[in-house]
N, C-alpha and C positions, 0 to 999 in steps of 0.2 A: 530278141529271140522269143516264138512265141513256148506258150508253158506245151510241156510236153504230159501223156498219159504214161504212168510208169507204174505198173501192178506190183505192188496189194499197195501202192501208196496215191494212187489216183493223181490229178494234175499236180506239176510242181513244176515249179521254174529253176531246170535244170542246166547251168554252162557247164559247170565240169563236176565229174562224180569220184565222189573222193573215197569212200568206203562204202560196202552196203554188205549186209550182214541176212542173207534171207528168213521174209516174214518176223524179222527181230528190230530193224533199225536202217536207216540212211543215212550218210552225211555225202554232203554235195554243196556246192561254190552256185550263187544265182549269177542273174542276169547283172544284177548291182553287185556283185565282187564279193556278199558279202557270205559268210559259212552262214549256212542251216540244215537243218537234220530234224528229221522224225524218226516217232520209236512207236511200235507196236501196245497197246496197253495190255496186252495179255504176254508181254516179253518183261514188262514191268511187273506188273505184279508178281510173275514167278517169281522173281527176283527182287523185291523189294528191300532187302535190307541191304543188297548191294550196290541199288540203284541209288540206294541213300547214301552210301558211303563215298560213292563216284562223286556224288553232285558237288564236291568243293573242288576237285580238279577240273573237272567241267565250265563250273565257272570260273576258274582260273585262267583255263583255256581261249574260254568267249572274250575273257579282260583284254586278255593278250591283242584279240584280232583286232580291240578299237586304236593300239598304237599307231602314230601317222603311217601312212603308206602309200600317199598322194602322190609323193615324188619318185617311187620306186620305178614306175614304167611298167606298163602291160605286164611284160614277161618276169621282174623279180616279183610283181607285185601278188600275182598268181603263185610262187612259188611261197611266197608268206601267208597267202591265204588255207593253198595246200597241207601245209606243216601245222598252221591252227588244225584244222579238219583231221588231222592224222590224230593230232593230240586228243578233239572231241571224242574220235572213233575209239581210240585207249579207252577213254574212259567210260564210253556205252557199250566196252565187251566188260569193265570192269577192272582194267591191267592198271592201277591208278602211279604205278610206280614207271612206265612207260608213257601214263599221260602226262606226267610233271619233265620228264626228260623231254619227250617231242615242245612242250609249253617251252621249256630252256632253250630250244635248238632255233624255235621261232622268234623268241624274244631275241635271242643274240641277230641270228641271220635278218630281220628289222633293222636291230642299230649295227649293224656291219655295213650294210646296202647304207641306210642314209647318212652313215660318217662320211663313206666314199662320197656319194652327190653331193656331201656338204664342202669335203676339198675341194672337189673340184670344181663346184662353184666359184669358191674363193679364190683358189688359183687361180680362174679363168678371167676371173673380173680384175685383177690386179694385176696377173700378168697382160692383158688388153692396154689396160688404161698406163702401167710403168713401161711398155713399149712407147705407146704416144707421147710421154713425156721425155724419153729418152731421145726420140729425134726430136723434140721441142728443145730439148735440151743441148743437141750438137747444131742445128740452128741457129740457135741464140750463138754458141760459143764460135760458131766461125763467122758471126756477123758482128762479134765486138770490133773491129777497126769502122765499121761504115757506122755504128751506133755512137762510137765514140765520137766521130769526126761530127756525127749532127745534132748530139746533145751535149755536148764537152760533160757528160757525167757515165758514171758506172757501178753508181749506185742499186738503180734499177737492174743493170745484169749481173751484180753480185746476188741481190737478194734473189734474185728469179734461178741464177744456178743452184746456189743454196738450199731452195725449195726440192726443186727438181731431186739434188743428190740426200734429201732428205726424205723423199717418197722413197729413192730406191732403197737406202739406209733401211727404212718398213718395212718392206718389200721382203730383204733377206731375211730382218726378223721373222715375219708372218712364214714366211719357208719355212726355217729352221725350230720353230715353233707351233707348228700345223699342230701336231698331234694332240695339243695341249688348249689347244683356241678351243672351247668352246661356245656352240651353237646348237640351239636346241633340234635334238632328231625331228623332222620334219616341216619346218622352217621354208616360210616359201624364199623362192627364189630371188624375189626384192629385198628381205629382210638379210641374205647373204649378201646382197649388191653392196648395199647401205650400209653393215658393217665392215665391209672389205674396203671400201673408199674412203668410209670415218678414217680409218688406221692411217691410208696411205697418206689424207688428208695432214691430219694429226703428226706422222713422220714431216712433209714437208712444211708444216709449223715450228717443227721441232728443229728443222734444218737453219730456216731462216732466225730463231731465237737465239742457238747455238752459233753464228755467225756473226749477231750481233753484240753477243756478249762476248764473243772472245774479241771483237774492234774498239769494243767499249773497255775493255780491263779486266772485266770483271773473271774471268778465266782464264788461262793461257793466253796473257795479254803479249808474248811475242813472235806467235803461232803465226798470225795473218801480221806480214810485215809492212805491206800497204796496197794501191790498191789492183797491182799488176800478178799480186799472188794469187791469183787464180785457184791453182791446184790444191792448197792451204784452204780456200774456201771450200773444196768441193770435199777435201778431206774432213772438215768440220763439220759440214752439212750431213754429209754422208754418215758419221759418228754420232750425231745428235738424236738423227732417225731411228739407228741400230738401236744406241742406248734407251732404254726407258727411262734410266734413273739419269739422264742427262741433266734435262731439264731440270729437275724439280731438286736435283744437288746447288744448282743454280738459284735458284730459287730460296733454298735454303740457306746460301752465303750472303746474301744480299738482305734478307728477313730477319726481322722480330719472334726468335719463337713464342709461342702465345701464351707458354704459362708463365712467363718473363714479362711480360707485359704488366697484369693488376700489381707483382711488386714492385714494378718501376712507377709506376703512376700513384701508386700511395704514398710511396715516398717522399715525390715531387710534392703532393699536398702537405704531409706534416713536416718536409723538412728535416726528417732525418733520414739517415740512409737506411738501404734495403740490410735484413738481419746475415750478416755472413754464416753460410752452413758449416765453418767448421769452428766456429764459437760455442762453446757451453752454454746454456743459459740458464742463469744462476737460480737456485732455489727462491721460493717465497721469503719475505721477511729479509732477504738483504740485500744489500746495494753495492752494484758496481763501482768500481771508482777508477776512473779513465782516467 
């Protein structure tokens, strides 16, 4: 849009006009989206000790406009812009306790608008991709007789169900925890792809660990009874993904924890045993006698 003549302010590059206060002040939204405003310098000076006073909600105001707002869309994106400009205009009549309110109302309505694009991002990319795997998934499970007949194993479509019911397993979690996931306001839209697939990713890892340790012993060794229990995997799978703390409970029965470790290994070197903690240990200058 080209700049337009707007008296007493001469050219300006004006899209939308957000307050104007005659012969005293403008504020107005450009052609690049972004708030600018002139003022009169004989509207200043009248006023100077109040125009001093304004200038920290002002630039509070301006702070505000640089939050992301890439992803907001033409039409919220203009209404954030608006509400900076309302707040600027507070504060060049001077109303500083109206400029800090509208400053509030814009800072909030910013991260209201990119919370929403940011679920639904997430949502969309994980609801997409746990569709595809769900009929990957009823696929597989009505083609275990012709699999079995050509590989005599079912190895491979345990772990592959397992996966599968371990993405969805993430899936519910990520639902049921939306509100809580954070992603920074602004975020382009690959960086929500990428985190959304990590999880689901992550869940059907979680699926297939959790299935192999409970075949292994190492958990709920008579869960999965052999290898026609199908539904037993999908339930383990499926549980492994929800849980977060599945895994790493797992991990933690099978482990060394670590501050156990230097006293087991010094031990090993001198040959005598680790100090038991609920032994006294006896003052200077006297000796044990075991």
């Amino acid at each position: 849009m080209p700049k337009v003549t707007r008296e007493p302010w001469g050219e300006i590059d004006l899209q939308h006009l957000v307050y104007e206060l005659e012969n005293s002040f403008i504020v107005f939204i450009d052609d690049d989206d972004d708030v600018d405003w002139k003022t009169k310098d004989a509207y200043v000076t009248a006023n100077q000790a109040k125009f001093d006073a304004s200038l920290p909600v002002i630039n509070a105001a301006a702070n505000t406009e640089s939050l992301p707002c890439s992803n907001l869309g033409p039409h919220n994106k203009l209404k954030f812009k608006r509400l900076v400009g309302e707040a600027i205009a507070r504060g060049l009549s001077f109303d500083t306790v109206r400029a800090e309110q509208m400053t509030a109302y814009a800072r909030d309505y910013n991260q209201t608008r990119n919370r929403e694009i940011s679920r639904y991002w997430q949502l969309a990319t994980c609801g997409y991709f746990i569709a595809a795997a769900i009929i990957l998934g009823f696929a597989v499970w009505f083609s275990r007789p012709s699999f079995d007949a050509q590989y005599q194993s079912r190895t491979f479509i345990v772990l592959l169900l397992a996966g599968i019911s371990g993405m969805v397993g993430a899936f519910f979690s990520i639902t049921s925890r939306m509100a809580n996931l954070g992603t920074e306001n602004g975020s382009s839209l690959t960086l929500h792809i990428a985190e959304s697939l990590t999880r689901i990713f992550t869940g059907g890892i979680s699926g297939v660990f959790g299935v192999v340790a409970v075949k292994s012993g190492l958990v709920l060794s008579n869960l999965i009874k052999g290898p026609d229990d199908m539904w037993n995997v999908l339930l383990v799978g499926l549980a492994a993904g929800l849980s977060e703390r599945f895994v790493p409970s797992i991990i933690a029965k099978v482990g060394l924890p670590m501050d156990a470790a230097p006293a087991t290994a010094q031990a090993g070197q001198t040959g005598q045993k680790p100090p038991n903690p609920g032994q006294a240990t006896p003052p200077a200058g006297q000796t044990t006698i075991i």
